[in-house]
mmCIF file of the C-alpha atoms, coordinates in Angstrom:
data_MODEL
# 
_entry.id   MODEL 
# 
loop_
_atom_site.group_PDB 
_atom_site.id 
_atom_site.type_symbol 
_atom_site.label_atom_id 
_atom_site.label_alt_id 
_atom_site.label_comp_id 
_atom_site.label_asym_id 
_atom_site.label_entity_id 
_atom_site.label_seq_id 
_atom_site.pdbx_PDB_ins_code 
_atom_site.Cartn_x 
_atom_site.Cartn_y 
_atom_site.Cartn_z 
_atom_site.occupancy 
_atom_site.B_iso_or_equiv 
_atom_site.pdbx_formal_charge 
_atom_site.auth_seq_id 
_atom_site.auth_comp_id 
_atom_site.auth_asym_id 
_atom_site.auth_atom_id 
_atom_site.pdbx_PDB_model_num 
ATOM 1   C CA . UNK A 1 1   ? -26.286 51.250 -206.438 1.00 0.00 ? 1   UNK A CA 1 
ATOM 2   C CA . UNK A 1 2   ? -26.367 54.734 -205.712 1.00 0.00 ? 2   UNK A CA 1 
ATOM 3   C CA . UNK A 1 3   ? -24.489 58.178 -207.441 1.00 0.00 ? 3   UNK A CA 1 
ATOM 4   C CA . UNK A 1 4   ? -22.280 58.610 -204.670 1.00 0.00 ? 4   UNK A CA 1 
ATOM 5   C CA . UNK A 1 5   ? -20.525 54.859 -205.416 1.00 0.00 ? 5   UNK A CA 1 
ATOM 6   C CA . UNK A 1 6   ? -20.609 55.661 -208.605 1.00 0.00 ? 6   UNK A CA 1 
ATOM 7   C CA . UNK A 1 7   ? -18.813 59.008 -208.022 1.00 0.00 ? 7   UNK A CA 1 
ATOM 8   C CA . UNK A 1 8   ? -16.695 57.154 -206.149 1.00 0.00 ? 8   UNK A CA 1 
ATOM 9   C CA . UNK A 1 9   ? -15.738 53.880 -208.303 1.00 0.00 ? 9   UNK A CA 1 
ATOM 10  C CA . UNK A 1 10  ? -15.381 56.522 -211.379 1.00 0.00 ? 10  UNK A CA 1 
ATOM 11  C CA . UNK A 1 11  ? -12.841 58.958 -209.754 1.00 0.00 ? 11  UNK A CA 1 
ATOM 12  C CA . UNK A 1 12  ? -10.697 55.906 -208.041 1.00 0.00 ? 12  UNK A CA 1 
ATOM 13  C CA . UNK A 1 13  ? -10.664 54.396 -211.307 1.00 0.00 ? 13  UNK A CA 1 
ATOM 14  C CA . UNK A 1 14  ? -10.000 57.607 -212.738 1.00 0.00 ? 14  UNK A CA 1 
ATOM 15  C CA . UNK A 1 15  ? -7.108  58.599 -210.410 1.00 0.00 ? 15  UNK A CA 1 
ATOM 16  C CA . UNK A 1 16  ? -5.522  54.912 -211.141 1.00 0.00 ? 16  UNK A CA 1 
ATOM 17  C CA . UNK A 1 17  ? -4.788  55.423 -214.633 1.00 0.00 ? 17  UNK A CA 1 
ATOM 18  C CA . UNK A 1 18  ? -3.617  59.109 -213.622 1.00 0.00 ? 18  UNK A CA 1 
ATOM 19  C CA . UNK A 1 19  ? -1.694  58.101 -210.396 1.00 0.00 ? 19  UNK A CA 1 
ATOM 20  C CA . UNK A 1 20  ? 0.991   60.251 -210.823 1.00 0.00 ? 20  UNK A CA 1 
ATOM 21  C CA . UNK A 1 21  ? -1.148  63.704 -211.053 1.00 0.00 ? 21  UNK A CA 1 
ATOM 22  C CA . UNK A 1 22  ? -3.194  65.512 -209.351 1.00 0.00 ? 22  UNK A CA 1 
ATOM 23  C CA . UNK A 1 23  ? -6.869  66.759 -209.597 1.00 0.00 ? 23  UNK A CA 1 
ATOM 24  C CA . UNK A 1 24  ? -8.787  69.741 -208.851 1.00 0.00 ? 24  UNK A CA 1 
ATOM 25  C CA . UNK A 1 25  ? -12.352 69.424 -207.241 1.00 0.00 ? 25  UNK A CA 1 
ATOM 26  C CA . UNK A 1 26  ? -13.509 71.270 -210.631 1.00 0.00 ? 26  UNK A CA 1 
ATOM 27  C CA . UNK A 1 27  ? -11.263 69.239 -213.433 1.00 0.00 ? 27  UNK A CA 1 
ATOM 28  C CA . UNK A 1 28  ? -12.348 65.866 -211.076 1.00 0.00 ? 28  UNK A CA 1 
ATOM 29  C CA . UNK A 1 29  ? -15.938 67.274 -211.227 1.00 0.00 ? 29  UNK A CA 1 
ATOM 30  C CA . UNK A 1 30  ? -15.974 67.708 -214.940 1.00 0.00 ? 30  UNK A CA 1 
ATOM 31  C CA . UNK A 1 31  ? -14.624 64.111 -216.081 1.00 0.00 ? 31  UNK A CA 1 
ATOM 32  C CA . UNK A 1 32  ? -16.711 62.671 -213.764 1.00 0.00 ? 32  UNK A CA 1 
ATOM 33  C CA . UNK A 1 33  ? -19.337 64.825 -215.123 1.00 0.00 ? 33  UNK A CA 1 
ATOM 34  C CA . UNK A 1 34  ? -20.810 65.774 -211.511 1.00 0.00 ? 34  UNK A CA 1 
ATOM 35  C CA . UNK A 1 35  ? -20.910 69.348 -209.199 1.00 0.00 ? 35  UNK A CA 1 
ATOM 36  C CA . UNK A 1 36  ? -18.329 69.685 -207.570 1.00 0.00 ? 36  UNK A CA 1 
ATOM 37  C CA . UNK A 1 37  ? -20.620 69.978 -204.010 1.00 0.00 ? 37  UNK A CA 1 
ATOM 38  C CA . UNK A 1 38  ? -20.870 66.351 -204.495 1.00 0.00 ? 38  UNK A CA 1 
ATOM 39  C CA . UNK A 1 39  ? -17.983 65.259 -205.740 1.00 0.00 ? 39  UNK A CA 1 
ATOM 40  C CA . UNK A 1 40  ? -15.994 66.828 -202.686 1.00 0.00 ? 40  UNK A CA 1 
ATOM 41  C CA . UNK A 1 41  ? -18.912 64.498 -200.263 1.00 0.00 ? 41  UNK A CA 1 
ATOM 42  C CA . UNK A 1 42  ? -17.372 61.818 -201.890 1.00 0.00 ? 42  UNK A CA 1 
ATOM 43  C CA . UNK A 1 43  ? -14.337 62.214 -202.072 1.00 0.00 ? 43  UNK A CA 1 
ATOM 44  C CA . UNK A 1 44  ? -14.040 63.758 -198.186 1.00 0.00 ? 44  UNK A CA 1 
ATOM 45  C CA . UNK A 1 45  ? -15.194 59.673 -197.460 1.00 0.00 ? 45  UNK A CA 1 
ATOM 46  C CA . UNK A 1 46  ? -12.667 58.429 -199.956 1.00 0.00 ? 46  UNK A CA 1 
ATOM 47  C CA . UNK A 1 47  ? -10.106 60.759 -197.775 1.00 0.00 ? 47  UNK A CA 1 
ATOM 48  C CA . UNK A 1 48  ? -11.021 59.770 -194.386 1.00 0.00 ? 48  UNK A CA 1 
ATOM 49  C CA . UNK A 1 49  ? -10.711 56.192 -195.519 1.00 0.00 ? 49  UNK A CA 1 
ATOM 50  C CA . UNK A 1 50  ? -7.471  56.114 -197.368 1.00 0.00 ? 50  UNK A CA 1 
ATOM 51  C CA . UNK A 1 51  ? -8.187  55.574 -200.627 1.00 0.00 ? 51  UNK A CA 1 
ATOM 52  C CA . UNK A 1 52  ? -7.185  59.066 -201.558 1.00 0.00 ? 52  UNK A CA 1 
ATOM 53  C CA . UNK A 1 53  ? -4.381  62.031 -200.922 1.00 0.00 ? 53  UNK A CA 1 
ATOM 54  C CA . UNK A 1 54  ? -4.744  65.686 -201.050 1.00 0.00 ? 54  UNK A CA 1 
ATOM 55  C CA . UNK A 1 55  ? -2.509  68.769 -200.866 1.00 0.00 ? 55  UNK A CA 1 
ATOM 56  C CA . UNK A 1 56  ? -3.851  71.946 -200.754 1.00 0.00 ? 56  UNK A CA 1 
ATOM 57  C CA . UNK A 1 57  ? -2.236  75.106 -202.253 1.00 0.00 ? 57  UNK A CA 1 
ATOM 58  C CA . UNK A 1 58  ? -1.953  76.114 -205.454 1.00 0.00 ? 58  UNK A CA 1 
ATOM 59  C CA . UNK A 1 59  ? -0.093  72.819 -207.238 1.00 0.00 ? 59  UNK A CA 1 
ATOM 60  C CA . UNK A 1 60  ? -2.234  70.878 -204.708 1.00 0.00 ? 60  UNK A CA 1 
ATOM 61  C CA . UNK A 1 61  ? -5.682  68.556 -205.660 1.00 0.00 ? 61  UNK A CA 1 
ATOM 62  C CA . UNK A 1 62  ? -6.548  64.822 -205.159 1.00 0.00 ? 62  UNK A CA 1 
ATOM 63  C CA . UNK A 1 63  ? -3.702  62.104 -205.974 1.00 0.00 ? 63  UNK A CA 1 
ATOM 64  C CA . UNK A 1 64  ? -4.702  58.195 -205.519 1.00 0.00 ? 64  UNK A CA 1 
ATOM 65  C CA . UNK A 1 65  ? -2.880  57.045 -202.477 1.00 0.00 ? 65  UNK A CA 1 
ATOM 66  C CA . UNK A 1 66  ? -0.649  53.505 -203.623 1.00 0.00 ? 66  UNK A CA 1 
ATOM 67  C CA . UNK A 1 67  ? -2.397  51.082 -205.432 1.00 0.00 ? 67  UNK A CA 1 
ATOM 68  C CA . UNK A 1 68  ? -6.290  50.517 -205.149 1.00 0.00 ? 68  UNK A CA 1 
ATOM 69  C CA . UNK A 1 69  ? -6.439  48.445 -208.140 1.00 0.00 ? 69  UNK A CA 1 
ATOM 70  C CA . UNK A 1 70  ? -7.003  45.605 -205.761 1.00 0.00 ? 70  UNK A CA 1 
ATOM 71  C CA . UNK A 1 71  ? -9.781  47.423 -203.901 1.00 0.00 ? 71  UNK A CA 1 
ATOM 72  C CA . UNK A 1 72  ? -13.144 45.548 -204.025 1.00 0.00 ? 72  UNK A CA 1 
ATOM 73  C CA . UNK A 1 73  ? -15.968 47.075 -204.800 1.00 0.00 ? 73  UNK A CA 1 
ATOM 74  C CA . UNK A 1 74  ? -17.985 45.767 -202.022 1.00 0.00 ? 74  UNK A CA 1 
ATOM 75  C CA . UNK A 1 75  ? -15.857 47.977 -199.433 1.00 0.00 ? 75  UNK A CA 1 
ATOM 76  C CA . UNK A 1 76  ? -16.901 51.261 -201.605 1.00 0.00 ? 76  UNK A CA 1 
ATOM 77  C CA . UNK A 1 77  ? -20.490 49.494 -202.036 1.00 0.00 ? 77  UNK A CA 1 
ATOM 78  C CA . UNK A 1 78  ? -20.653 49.096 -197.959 1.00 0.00 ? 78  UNK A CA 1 
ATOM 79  C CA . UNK A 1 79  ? -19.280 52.860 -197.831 1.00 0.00 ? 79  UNK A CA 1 
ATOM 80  C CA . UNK A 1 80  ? -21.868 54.432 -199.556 1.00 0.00 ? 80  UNK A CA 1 
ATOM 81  C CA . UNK A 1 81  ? -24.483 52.439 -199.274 1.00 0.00 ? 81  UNK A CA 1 
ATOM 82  C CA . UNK A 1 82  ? -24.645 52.779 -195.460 1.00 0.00 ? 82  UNK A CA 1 
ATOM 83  C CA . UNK A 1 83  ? -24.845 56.923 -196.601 1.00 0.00 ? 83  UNK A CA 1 
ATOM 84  C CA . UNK A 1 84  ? -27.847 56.738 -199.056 1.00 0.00 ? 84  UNK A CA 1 
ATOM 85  C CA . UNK A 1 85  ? -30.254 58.945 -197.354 1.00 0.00 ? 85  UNK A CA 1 
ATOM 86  C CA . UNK A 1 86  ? -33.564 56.651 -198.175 1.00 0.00 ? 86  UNK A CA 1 
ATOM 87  C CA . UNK A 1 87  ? -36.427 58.705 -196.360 1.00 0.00 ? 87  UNK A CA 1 
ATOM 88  C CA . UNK A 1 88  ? -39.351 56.137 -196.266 1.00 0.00 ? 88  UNK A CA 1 
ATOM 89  C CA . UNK A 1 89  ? -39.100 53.289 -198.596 1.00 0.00 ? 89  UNK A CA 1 
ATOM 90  C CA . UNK A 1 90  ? -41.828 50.567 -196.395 1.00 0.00 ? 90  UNK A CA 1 
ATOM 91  C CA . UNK A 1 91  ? -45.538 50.891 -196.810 1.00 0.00 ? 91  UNK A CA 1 
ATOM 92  C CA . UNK A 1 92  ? -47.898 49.837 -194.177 1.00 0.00 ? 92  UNK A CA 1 
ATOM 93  C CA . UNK A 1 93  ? -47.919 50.575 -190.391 1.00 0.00 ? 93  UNK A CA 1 
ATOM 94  C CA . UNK A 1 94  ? -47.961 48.874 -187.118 1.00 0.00 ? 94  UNK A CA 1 
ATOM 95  C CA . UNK A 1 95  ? -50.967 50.716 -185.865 1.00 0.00 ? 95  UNK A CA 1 
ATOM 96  C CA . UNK A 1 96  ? -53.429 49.581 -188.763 1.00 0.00 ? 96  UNK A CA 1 
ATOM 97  C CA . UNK A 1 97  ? -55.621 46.797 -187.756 1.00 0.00 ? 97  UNK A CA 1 
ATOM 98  C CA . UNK A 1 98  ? -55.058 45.356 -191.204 1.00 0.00 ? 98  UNK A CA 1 
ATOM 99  C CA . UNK A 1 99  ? -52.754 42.144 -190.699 1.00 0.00 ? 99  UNK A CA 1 
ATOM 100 C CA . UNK A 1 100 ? -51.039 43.072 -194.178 1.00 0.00 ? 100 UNK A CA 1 
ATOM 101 C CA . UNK A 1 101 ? -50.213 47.047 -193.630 1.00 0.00 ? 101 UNK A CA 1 
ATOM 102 C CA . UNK A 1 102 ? -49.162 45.399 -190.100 1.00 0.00 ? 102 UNK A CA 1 
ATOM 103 C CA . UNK A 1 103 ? -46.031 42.908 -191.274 1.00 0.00 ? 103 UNK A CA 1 
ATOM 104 C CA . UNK A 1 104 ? -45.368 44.728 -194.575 1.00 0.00 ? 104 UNK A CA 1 
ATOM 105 C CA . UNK A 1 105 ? -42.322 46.717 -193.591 1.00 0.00 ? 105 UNK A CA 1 
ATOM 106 C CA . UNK A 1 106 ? -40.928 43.741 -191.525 1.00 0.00 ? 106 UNK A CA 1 
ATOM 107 C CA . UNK A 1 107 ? -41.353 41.303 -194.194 1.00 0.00 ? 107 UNK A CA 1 
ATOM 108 C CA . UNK A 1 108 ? -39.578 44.194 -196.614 1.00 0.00 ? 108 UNK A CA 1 
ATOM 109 C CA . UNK A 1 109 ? -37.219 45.370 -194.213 1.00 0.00 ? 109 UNK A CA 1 
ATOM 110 C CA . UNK A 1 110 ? -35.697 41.134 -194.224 1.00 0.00 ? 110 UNK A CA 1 
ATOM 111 C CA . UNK A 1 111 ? -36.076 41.252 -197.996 1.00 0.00 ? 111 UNK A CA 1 
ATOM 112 C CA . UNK A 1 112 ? -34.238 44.970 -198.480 1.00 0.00 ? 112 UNK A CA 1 
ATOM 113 C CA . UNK A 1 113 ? -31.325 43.808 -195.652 1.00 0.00 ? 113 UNK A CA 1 
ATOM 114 C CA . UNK A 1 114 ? -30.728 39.990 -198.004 1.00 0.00 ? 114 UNK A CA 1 
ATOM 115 C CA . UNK A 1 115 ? -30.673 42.513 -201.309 1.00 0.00 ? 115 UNK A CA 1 
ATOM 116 C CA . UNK A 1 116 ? -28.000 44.282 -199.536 1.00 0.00 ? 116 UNK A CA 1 
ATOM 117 C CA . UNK A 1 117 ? -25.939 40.866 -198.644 1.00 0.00 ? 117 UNK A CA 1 
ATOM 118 C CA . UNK A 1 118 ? -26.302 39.345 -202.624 1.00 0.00 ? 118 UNK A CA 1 
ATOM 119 C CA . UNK A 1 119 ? -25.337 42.877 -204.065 1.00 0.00 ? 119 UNK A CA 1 
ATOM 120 C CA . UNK A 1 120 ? -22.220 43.080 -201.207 1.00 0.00 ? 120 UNK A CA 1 
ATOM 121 C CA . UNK A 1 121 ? -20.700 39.922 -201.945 1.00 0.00 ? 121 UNK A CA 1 
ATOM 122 C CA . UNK A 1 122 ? -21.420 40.280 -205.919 1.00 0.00 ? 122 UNK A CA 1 
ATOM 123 C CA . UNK A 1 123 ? -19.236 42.944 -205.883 1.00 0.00 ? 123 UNK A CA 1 
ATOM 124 C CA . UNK A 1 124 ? -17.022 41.326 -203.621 1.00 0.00 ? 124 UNK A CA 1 
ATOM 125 C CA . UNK A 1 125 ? -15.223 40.346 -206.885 1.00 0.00 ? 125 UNK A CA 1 
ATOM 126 C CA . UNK A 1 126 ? -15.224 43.075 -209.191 1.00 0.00 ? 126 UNK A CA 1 
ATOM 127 C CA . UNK A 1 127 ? -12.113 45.660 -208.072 1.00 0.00 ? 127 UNK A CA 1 
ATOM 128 C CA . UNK A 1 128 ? -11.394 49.084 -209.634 1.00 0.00 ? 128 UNK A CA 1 
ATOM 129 C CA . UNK A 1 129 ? -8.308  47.170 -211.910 1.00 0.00 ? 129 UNK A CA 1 
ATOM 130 C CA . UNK A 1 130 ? -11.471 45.121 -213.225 1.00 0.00 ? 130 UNK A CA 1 
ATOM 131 C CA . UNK A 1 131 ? -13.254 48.154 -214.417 1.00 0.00 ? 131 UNK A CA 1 
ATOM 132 C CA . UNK A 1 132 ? -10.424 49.825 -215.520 1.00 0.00 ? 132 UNK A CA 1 
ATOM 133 C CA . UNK A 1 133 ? -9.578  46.971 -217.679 1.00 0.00 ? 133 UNK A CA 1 
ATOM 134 C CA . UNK A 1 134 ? -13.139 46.560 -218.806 1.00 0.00 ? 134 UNK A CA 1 
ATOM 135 C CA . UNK A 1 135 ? -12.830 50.239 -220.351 1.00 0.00 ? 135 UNK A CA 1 
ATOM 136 C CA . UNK A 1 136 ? -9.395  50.134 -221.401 1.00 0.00 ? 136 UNK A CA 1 
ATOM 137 C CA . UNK A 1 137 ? -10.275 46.772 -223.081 1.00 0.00 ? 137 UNK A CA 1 
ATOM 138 C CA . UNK A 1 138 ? -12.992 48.247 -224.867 1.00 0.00 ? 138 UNK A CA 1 
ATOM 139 C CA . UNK A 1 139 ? -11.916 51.755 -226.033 1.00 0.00 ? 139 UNK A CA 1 
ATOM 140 C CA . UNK A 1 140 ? -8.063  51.420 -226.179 1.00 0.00 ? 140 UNK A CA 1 
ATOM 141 C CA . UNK A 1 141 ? -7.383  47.774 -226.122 1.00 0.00 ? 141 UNK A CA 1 
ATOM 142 C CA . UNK A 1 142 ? -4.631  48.447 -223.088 1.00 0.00 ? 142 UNK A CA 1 
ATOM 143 C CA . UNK A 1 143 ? -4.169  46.506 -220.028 1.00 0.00 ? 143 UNK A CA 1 
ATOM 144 C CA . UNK A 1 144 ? -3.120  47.687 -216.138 1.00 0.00 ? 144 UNK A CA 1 
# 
């Protein structure tokens, strides 16, 4: 998990129990409790993929486009995921004459791309209606 699927699985779920308004970078920055410099990274992906509206002008901001109750979160996972910007995460090199530091970033590179495939298909069934329920459930005993 990263902040920027976060950011994004807070504002869709956000924008699905407000589907008939629209947002402001700043007001969608603030309940999401963010900057607005990253908010608008996320939601520019969330735009380019559909998940989102937005109309510019002065009644304009960001409007949930249909229903993405259904969305999985593996497909925002997989999104933003693929984004993370991970700099060096493997120790060892292939130039040290120590068999270890040799294979260590193979061996962790396998184990990093299977922690990728459990998380992807865990969240393959939890959707944005799921969390939304899960907090509506808990704070206002409401259902979508």
């Amino acid at each position: 998990m990263n902040l920027e699927f976060n950011i994004a699985v807070h504002v869709l779920t956000f924008l699905s129990k407000h589907s008939s308004e629209r947002f402001s970078s700043v007001e969608l920055s603030s309940k999401v409790c963010v900057n607005p410099v990253q908010l608008r990274r996320v939601m520019s992906k969330l735009l380019e993929e559909g998940y989102i509206t937005t109309q510019k002008g002065k009644y304009g901001g960001y409007r949930i486009n249909g229903n993405v109750l259904d969305t999985p979160l593996s497909n925002l996972f997989k999104l933003f995921a693929s984004s993370q910007s991970i700099g060096r995460i493997y120790t060892g090199t292939k130039e040290s004459d120590c068999k270890i530091s040799n294979e260590m970033s193979r061996v962790m590179s396998n184990y990093h791309r299977k922690e990728f495939e459990i998380i992807e298909k865990y969240y393959q069934n939890i959707s944005i209606g799921d969390i939304l329920n899960d907090i509506l459930m808990e704070g206002y005993n409401e259902k979508v």
